[in-house]
PANU-885192 format. One record per atom (N, C-alpha, C): residue in one letter; x, z, y. Coordinates in steps of 0.05 Angstrom, whole numbers, padded with zeros to 5 digits, always signed. Example, Ala and Ser with C-alpha at 12.3 -4.5 7.8 and 13.67 -1.06 7.14 Angstrom:
BEGIN
A+00264+00156-00114A+00246+00156-00090A+00264+00156-00066S+00257+00142-00045S+00273+00143-00021S+00258+00157+00001
This chain:
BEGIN
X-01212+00898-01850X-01210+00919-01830X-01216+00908-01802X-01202+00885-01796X-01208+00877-01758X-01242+00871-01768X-01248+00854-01782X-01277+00851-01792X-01297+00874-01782X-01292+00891-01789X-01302+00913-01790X-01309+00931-01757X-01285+00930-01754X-01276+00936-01721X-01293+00919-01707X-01292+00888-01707X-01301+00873-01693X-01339+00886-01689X-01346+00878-01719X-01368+00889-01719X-01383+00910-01709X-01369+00935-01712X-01374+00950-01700X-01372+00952-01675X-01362+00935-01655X-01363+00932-01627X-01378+00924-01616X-01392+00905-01636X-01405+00888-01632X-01440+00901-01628X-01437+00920-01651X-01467+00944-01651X-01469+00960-01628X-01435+00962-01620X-01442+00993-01609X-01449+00976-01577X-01442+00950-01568X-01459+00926-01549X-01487+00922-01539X-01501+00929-01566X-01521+00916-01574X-01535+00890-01566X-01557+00883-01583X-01552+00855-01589X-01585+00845-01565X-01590+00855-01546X-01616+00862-01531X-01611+00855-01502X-01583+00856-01499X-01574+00861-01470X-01578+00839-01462X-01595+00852-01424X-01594+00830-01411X-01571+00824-01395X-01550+00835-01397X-01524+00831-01379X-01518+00796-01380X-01511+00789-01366X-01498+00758-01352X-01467+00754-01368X-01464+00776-01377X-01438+00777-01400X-01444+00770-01425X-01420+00759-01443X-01419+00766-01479X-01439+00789-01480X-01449+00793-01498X-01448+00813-01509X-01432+00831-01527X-01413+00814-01539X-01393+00819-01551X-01373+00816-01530X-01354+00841-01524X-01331+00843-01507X-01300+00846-01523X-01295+00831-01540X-01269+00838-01549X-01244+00853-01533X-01234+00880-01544X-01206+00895-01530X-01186+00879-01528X-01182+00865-01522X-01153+00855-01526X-01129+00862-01496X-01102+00868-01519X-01089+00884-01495X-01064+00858-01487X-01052+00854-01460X-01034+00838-01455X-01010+00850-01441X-00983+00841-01462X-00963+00847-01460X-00948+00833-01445X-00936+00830-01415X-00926+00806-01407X-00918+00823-01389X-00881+00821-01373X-00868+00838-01362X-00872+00815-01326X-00882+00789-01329X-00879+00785-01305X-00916+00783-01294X-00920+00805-01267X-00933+00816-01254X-00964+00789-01246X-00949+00763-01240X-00969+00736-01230X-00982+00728-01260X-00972+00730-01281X-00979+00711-01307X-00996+00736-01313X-00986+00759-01321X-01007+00780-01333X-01031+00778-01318X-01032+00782-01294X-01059+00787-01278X-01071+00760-01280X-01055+00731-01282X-01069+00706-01286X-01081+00707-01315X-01073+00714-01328X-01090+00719-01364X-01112+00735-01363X-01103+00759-01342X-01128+00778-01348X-01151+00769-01330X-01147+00761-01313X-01170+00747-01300X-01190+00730-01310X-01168+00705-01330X-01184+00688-01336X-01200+00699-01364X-01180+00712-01378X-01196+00726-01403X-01225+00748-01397X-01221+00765-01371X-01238+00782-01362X-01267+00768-01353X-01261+00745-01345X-01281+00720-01334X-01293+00710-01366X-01280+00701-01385X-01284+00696-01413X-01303+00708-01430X-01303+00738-01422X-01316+00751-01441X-01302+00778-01451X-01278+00780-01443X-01259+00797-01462X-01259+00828-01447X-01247+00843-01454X-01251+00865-01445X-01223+00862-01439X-01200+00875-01420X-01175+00868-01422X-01163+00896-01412X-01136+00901-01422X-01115+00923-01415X-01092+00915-01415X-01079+00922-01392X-01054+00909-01384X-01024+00924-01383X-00999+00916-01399X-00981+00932-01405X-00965+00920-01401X-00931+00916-01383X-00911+00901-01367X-00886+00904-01390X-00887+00930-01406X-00873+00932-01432X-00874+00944-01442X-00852+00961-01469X-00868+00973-01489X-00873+01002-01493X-00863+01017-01467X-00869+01057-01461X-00909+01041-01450X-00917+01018-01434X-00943+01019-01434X-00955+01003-01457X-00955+00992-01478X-00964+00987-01488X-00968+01008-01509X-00948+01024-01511X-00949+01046-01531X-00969+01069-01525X-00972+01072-01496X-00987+01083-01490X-01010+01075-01495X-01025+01047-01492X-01048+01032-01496X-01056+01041-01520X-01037+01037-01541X-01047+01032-01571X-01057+01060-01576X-01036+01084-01569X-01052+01108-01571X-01076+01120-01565X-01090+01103-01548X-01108+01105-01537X-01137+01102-01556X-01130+01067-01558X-01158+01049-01564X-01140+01028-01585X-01147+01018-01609X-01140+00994-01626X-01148+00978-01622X-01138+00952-01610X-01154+00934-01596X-01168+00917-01624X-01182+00887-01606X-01186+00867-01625X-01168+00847-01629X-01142+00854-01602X-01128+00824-01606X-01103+00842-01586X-01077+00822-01584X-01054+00825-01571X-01056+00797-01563X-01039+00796-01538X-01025+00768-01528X-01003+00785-01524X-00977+00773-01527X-00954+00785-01524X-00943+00766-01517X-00919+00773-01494X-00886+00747-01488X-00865+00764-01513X-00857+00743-01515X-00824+00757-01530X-00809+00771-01514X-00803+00761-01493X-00781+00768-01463X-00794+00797-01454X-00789+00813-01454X-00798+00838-01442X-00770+00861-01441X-00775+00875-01427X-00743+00896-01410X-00753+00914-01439X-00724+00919-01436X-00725+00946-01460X-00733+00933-01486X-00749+00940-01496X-00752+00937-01530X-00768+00907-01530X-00769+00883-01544X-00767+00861-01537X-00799+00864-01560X-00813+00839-01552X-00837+00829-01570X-00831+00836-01599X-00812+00826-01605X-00816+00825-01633X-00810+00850-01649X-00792+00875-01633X-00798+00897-01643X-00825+00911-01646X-00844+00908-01622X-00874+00914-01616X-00885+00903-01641X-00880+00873-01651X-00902+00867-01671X-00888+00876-01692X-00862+00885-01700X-00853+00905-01719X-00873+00933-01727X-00874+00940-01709X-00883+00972-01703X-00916+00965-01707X-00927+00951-01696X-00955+00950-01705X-00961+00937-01724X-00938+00929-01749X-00938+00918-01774X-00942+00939-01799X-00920+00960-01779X-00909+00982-01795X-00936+00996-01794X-00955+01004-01782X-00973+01021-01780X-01005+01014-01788X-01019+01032-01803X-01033+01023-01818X-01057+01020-01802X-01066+01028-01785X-01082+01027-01754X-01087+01006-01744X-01071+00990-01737X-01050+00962-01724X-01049+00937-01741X-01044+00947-01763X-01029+00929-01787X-01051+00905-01791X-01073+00903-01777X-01086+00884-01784X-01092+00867-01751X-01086+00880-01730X-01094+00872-01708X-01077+00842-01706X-01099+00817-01699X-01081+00791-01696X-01059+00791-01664X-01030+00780-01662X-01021+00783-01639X-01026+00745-01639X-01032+00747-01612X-01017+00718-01607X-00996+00719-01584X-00971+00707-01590X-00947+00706-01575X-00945+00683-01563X-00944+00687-01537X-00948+00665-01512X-00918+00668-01499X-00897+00650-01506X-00873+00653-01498X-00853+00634-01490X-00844+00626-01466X-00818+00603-01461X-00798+00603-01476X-00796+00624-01500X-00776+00626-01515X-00786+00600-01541X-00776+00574-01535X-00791+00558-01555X-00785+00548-01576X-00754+00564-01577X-00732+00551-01605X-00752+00551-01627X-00738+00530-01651X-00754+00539-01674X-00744+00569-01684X-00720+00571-01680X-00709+00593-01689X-00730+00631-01679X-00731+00619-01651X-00752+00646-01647X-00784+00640-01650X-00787+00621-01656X-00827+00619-01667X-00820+00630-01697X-00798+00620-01713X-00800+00638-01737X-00794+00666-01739X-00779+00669-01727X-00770+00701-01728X-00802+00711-01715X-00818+00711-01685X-00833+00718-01694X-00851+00714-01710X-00857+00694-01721X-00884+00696-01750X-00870+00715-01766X-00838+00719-01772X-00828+00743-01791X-00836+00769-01785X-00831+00767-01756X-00838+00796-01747X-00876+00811-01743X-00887+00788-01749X-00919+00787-01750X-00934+00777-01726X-00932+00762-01714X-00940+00748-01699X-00968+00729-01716X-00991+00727-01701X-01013+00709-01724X-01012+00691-01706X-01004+00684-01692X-00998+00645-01675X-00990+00652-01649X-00972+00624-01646X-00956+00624-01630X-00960+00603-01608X-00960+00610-01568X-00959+00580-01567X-00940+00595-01542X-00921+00552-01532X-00908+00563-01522X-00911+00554-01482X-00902+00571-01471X-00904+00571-01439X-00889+00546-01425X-00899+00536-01406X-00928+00541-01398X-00957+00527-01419X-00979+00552-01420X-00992+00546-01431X-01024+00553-01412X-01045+00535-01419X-01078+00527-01408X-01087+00560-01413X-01094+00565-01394X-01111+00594-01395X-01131+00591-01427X-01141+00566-01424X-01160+00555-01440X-01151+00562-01460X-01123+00547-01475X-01120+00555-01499X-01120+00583-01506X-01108+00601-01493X-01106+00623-01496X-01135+00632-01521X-01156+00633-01497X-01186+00640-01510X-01186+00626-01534X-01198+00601-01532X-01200+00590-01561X-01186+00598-01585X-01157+00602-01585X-01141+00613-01599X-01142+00647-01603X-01152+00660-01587X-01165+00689-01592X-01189+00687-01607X-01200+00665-01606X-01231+00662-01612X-01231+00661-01643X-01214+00639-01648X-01196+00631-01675X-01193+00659-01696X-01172+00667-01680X-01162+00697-01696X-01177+00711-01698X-01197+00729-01672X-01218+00737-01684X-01243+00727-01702X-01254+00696-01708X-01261+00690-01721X-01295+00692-01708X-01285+00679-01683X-01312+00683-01662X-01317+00659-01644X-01356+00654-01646X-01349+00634-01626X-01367+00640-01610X-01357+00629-01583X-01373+00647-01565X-01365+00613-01534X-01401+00615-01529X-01394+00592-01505X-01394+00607-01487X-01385+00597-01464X-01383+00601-01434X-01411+00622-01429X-01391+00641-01409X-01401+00668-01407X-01423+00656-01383
């Protein structure tokens, strides 16, 4: 299914363009409640290649998803109101979602909460502070994409 998705993003791009960008723009949406780190991800991801949408917690992310199914999540665990790992509950539960990879970027570094989220569906985990850098590569990973410097 993301296979598929991907691909088709990838057509509806096309493969001709002279843009100074990817041609491939992966959706990926970022969940992070503090205001300096979100806009530091989306910047460097936006610079990357990625297409990016930005949500502080989960009344905007819920909004996001209704929108557009992305190619990817970055999520924190720590968020006001309904916490990360309910979010990757809910887009487990739904058959839309159910394939979208999250990666969880979180100071929460117990072993106890990197398992709970892989339980809750998380597809990799790293923990804060973390290299803008890794971020990408590790999106790159999950989507199953490789792509050099834009």
């Amino acid at each position: 299914m993301l296979q598929n998705r991907v691909a088709a993003r990838r057509s509806a791009h096309g493969r001709g363009s002279v843009l100074a960008r990817p041609v491939f723009m992966p959706l990926c949406y970022i969940v992070e409640d503090h205001g300096d780190t979100r806009d530091g991800y989306a910047e460097y991801l936006q610079n990357r290649g990625f297409d990016v949408r930005l949500a502080a917690g989960a009344a905007e992310f819920r909004d996001l998803i209704s929108t557009a199914v992305p190619e990817a999540v970055v999520m924190d665990l720590a968020l006001p109101g309904v916490d990360g790992f309910a979010l990757m509950r809910e887009l487990r539960a739904n058959p839309a979602t159910r394939g979208v990879p999250v990666l969880v970027v979180s100071a929460s570094v117990r072993a106890e909460d990197r398992a709970s989220a892989l339980v809750a569906g998380c597809s990799a985990f790293l923990p804060k502070p973390v290299d803008p850098e890794t971020i990408v590569r590790d999106l790159n990973r999950l989507l199953g994409v490789e792509r050099g410097e834009p």
